[in-house]
C-alpha positions in Angstrom: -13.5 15.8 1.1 -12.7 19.7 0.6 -11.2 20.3 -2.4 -7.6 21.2 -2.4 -5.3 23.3 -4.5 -1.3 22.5 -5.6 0.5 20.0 -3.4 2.6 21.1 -1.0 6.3 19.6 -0.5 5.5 18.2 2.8 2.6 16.6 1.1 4.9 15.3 -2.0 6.9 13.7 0.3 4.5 11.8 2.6 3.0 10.8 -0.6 6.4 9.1 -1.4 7.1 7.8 1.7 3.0 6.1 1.8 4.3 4.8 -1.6 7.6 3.3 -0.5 6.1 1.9 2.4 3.9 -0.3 0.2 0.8 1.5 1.6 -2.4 1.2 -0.1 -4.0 4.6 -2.4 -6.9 4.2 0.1 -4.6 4.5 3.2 -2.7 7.6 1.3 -5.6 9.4 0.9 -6.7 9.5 4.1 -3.7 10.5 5.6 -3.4 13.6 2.9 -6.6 14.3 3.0 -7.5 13.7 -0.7 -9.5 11.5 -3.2 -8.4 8.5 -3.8 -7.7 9.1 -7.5 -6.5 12.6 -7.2 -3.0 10.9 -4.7 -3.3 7.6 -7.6 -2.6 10.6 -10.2 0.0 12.2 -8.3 2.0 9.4 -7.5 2.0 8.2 -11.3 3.0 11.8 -12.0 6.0 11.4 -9.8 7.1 8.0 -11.2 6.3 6.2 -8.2 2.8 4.5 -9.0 1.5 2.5 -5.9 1.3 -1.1 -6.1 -2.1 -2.9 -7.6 -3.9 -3.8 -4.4 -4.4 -7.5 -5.7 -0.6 -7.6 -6.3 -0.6 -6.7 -2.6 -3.2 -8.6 -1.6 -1.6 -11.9 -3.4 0.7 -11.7 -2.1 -0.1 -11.5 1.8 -2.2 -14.4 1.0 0.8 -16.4 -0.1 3.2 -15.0 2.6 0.2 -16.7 5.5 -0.1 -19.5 3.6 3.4 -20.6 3.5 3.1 -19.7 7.0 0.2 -22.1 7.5 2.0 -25.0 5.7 5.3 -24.5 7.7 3.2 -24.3 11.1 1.1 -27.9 9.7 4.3 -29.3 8.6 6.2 -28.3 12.5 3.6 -29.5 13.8 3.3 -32.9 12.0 6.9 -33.7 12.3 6.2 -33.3 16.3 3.9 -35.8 16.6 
């Protein structure tokens, strides 16, 4: 990645929007164009830190496992 200079205000706020939307420092950088560390920093900097990827990633793995259970337990109650 080319190294880049201040952050623009249009860049600011997709970096907050990336954040509210829950998306990941990985996906953020990407779609600015930075290192993954360098948009990590800048959210912090603004108060709004992105989310620990295994706080994210528990809890998708909860949210499909109660969806497993509920679809074993329809389907048991069916039979």
């Amino acid at each position: 990645m080319k190294r880049h200079g201040s952050w623009t205000a249009a860049e600011l706020a997709r970096l907050r929007q990336l954040v509210e939307e829950k998306a990941s420092a990985a996906r953020a950088s990407a779609a600015l164009g930075r290192t993954i560390i360098a948009v990590q920093i800048k959210a912090k900097s603004l108060g709004t830190p992105f989310v620990p990827a295994r706080k994210l990633r528990a809890a998708r793995l909860a949210r499909e496992a109660a969806s497993l259970c509920s679809a074993v337990r329809d389907e048991s109650t069916r039979a």
